[in-house]
C-alpha positions as CSV (number, residue, x, y, z in Angstrom):
1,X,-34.3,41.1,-7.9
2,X,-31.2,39.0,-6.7
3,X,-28.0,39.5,-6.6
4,X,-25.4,36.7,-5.3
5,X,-22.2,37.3,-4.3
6,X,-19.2,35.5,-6.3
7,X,-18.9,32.4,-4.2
8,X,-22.5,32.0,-4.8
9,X,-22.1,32.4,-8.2
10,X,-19.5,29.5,-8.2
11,X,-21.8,27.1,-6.1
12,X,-24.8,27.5,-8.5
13,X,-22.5,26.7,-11.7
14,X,-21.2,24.1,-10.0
15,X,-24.5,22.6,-8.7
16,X,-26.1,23.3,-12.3
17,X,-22.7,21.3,-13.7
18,X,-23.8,18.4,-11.4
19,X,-27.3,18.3,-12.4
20,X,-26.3,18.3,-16.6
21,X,-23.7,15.7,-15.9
22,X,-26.5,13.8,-13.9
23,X,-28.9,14.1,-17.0
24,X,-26.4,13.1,-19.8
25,X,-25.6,9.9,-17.9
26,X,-29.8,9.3,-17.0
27,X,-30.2,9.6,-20.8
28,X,-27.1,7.7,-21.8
29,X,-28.0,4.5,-19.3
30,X,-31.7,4.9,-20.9
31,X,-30.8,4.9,-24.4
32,X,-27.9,2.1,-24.6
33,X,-28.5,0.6,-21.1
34,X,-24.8,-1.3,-21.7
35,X,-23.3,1.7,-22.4
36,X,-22.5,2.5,-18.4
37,X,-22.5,-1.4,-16.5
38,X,-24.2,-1.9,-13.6
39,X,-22.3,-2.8,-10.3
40,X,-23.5,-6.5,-9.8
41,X,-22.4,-8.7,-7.1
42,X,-21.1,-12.3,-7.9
43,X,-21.8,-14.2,-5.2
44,X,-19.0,-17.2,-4.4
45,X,-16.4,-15.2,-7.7
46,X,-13.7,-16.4,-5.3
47,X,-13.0,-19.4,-3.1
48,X,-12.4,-18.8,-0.3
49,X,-10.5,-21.8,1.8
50,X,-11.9,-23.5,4.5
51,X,-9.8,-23.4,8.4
52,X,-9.3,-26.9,8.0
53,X,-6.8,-26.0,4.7
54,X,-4.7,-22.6,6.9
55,X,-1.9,-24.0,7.8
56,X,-0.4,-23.4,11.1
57,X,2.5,-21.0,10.7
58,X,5.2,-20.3,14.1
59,X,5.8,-16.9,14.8
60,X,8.5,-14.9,14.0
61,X,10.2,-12.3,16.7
62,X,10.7,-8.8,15.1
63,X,14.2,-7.2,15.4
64,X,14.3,-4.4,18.2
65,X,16.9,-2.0,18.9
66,X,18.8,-4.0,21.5
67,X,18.8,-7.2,19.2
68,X,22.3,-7.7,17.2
69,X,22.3,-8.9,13.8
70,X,22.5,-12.2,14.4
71,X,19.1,-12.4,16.2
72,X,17.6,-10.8,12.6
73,X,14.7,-13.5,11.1
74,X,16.0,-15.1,8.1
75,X,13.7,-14.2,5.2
76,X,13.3,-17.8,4.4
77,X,11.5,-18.4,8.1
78,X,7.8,-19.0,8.1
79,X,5.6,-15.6,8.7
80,X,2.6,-15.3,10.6
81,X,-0.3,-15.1,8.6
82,X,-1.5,-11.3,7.7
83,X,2.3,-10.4,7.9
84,X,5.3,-10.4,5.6
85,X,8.8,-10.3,6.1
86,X,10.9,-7.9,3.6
87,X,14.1,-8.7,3.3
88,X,16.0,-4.7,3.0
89,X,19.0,-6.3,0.9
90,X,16.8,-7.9,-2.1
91,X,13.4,-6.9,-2.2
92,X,12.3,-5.3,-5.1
93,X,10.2,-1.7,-5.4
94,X,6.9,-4.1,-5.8
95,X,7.9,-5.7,-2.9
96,X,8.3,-2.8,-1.0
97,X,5.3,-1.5,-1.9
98,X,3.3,-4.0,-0.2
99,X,4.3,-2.3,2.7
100,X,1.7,0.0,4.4
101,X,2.8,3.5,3.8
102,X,5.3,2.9,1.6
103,X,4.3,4.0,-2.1
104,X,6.3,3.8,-5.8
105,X,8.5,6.5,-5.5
106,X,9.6,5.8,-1.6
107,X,9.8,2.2,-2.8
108,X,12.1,2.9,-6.0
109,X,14.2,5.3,-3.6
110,X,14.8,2.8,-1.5
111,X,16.3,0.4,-4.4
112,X,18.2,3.2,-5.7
113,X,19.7,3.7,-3.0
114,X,20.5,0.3,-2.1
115,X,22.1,-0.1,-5.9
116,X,24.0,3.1,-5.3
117,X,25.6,2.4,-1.5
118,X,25.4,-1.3,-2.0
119,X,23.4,-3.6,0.5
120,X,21.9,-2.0,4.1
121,X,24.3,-3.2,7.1
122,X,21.6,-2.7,9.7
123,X,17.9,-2.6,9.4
124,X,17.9,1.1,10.8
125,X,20.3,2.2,7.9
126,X,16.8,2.3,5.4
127,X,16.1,5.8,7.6
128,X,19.2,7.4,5.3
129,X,16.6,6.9,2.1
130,X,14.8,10.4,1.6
131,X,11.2,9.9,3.2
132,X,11.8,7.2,5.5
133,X,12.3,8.6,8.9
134,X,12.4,7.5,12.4
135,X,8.5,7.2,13.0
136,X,7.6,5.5,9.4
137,X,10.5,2.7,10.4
138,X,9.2,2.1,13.9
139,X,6.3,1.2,11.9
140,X,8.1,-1.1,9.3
141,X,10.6,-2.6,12.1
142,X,8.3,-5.8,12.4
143,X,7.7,-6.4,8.4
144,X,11.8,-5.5,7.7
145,X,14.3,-8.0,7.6
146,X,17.8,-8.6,5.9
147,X,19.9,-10.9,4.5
148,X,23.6,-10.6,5.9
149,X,25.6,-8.0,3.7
């Protein structure tokens, strides 16, 4: 009487997949309703501090290409709040992690590195770590700084 092609063979298993996994789970949260937890939502689970206890923080200037290494932020400066200084020569792979874009393996190459070559003379020499190019450090430029080698 019908006849479906094998694409919509695949879509009706996996729709009829759905629709068993759907039951056990229905059943499962009737049965032993702590079997799967609820999503609740604890009001006040984390104080949050009032503007009157933010304290006021100067800002710090970013290195750009035409500044020298002298003009670098020292890591022990006060940072804006919502951004964080990385100093290139000591951070660890957590630390770099923080860093938007910048994941566990990229982080731990970039530590590696450092450990193998020894400490990063300018901020632009992380772009010689595999996976950090010219567009990812424009990016990173105002959240790097380093310590002098």
């Amino acid at each position: 009487m019908f006849s479906f092609n094998r694409n919509e063979q695949i879509i009706l298993l996996l729709l009829c997949g759905v629709l068993i996994v759907g039951i056990v789970i229905r059943y499962l949260d009737s049965k032993d309703s702590d079997y799967i937890p609820d999503f609740e939502v604890h009001k006040n689970a984390v104080e949050v501090p009032s503007p009157e206890e933010k304290a006021e923080v100067p800002q710090v200037t970013s290195l750009t290409h035409k500044q020298s290494s002298e003009e670098v932020p020292s890591p022990k400066e006060e940072v804006p709040q919502g951004r964080e200084l990385i100093d290139i020569n000591s951070a660890t792979a957590k630390e770099f992690e923080r860093l938007h874009g910048i994941g566990p393996q990229i982080a731990g190459r970039i530590v590696a590195y450092r450990e193998k070559n020894g400490v990063f003379k300018r901020v632009d020499d992380i772009t010689k770590v595999r996976g950090i190019g010219p567009k990812t450090l424009e990016r990173l430029r105002p959240h790097l700084t380093m310590s002098t080698p």
